[in-house]
VOBA-1610 file (N, C-alpha, C; in pm, whole numbers, padded with zeros to 5 digits, always signed):
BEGIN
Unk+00081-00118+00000Unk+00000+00000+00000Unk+00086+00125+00000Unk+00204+00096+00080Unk+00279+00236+00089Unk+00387+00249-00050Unk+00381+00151-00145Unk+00477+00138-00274Unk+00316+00256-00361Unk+00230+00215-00356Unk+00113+00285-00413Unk+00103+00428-00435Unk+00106+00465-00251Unk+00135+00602-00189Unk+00207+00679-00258Unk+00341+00619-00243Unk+00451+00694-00316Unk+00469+00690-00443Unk+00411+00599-00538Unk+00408+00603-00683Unk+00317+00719-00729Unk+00176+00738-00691Unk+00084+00841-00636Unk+00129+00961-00584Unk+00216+00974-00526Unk+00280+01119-00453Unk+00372+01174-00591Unk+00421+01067-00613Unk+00507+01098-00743Unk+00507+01122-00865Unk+00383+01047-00923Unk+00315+01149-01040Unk+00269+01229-01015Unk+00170+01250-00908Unk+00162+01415-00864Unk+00213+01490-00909Unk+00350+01452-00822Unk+00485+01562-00843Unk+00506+01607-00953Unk+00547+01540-01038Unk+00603+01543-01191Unk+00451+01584-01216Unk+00337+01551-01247Unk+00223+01677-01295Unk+00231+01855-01208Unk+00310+01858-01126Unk+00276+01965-01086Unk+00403+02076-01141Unk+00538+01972-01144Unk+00652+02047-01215Unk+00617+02043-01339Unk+00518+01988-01414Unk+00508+01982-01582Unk+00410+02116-01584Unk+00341+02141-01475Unk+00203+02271-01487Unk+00270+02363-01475Unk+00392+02430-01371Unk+00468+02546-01336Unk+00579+02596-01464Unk+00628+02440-01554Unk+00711+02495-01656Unk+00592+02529-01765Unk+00513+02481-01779Unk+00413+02494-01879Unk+00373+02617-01902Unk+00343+02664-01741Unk+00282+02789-01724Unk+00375+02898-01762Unk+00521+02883-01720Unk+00624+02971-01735Unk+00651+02969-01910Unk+00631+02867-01990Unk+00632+02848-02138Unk+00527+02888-02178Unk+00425+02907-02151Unk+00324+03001-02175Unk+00321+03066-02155Unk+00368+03172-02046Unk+00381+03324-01983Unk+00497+03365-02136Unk+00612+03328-02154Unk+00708+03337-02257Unk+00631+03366-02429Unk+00565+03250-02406Unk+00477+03274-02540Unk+00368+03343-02557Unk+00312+03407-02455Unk+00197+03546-02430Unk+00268+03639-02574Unk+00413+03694-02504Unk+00487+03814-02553Unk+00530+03785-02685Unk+00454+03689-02740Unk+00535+03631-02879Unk+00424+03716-02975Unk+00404+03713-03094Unk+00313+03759-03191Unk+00226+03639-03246Unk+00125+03655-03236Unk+00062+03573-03281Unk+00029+03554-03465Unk-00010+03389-03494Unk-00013+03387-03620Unk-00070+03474-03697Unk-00197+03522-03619Unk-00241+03610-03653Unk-00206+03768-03696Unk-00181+03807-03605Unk-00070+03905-03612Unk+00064+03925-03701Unk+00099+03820-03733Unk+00203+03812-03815Unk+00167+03808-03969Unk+00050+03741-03970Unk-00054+03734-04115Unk-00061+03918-04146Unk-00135+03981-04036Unk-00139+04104-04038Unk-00035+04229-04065Unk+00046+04155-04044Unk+00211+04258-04036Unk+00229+04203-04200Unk+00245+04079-04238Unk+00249+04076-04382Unk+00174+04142-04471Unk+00036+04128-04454Unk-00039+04259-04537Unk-00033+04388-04522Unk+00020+04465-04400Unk+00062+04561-04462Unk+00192+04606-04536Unk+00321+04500-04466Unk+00435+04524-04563Unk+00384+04497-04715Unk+00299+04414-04721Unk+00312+04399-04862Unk+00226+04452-04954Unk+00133+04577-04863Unk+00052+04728-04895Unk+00119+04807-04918Unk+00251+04805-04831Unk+00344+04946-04826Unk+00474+04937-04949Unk+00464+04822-04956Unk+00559+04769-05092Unk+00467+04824-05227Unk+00347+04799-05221Unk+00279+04801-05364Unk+00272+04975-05354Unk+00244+05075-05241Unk+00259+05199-05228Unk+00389+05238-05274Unk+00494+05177-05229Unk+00635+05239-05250Unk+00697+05238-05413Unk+00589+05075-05476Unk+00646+05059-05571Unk+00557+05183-05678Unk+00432+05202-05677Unk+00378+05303-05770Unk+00411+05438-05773Unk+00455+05466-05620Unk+00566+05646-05596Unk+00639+05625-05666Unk+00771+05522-05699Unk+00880+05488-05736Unk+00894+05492-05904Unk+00754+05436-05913Unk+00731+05475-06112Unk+00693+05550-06082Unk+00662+05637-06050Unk+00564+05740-06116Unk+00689+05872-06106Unk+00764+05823-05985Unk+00896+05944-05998Unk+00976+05895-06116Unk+00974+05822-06149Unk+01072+05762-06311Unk+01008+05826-06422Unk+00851+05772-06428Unk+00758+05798-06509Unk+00809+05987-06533Unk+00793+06057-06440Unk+00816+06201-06447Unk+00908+06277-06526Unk+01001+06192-06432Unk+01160+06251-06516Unk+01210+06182-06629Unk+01146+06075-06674Unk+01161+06059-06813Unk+01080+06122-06894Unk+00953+06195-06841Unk+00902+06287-06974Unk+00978+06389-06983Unk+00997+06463-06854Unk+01117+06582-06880Unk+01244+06566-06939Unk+01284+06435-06938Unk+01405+06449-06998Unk+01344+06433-07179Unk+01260+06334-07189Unk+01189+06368-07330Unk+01190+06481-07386Unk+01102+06603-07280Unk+01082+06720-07316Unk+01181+06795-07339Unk+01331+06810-07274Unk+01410+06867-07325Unk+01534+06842-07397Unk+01485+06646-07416Unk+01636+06619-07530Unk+01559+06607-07692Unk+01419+06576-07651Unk+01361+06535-07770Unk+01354+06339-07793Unk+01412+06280-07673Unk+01409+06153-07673Unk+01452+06090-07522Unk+01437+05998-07543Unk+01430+05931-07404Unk+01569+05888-07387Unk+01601+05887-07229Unk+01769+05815-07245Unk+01796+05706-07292Unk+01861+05695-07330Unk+01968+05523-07309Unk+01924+05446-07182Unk+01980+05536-07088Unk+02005+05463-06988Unk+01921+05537-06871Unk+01830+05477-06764Unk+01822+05578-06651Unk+01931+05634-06567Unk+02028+05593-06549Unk+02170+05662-06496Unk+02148+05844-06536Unk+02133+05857-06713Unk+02095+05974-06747Unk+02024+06070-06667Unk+01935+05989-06605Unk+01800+06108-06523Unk+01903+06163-06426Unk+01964+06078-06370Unk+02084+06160-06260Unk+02170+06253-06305Unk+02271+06198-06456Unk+02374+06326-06528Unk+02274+06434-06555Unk+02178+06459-06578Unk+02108+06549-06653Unk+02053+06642-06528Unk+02044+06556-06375Unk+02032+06658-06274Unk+01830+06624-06244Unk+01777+06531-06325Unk+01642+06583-06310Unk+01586+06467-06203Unk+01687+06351-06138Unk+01668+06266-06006Unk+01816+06275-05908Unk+01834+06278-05793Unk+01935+06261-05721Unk+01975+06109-05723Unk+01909+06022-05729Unk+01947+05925-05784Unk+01824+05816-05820Unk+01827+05742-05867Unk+01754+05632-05902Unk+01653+05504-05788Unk+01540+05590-05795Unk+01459+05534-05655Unk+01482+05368-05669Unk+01464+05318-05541Unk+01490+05173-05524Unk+01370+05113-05539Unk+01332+05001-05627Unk+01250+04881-05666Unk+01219+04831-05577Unk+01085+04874-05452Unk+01043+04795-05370Unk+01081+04617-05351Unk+01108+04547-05262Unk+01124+04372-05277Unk+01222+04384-05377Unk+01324+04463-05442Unk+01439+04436-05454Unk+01477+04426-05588Unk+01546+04403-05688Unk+01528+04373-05792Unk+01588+04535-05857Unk+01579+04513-06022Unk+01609+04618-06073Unk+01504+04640-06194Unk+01521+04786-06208Unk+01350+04802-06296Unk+01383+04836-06424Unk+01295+04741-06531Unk+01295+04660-06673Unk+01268+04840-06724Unk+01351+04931-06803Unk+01347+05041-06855Unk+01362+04994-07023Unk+01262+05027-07057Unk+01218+05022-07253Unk+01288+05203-07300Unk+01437+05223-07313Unk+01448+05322-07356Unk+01362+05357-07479Unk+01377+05298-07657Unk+01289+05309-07707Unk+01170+05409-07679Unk+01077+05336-07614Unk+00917+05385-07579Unk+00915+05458-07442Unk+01050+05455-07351Unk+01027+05531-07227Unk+00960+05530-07100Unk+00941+05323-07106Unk+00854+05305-07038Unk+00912+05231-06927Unk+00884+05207-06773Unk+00882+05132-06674Unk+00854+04990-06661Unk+00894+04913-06584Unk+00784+04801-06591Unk+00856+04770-06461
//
């Protein structure tokens, strides 16, 4: 009866040290972000990307008409928009990458 006792006292035990780390691994994971939350943080980075990327043409878009307007053609190269003074430099391609310029037609993509 007393081998019982103590087998009994002893899972106890070990359930009660498994509830206090549990609890402390859960207190830890409170301060974490939830999936949810993290779903949420992705849609807006990837709102503020599609924002950054249409400012970004549309400042290209600009200074390639002006440079149109005062060479009579579009550059070669966008590097140009900088020699010519009409960008400080060449806005960065949201998510990275480099942006597909159609000297020809003067267009973005």
């Amino acid at each position: 009866m007393n081998q019982i006792i103590t087998i009994i006292v002893l899972v106890a035990g070990i359930f009660v040290v498994m509830a206090v780390i549990g609890r402390r691994y859960a207190h830890g994971l409170r301060n974490a972000p939830s999936p949810a939350a993290i779903a949420v943080h992705a849609r807006r980075q990837n709102r503020a990307n599609r924002i950054f990327y249409i400012l970004h043409k549309e400042i290209l878009k600009n200074a390639l008409k002006r440079s149109h307007k005062n060479h009579g053609a579009y550059p070669s190269d966008l590097k140009e928009l900088i020699s010519d003074g009409l960008l400080a430099a060449i806005p960065a391609r949201p998510g990275g990458g480099t942006w597909n310029y159609d000297s020809f037609h003067g267009k973005i993509h």
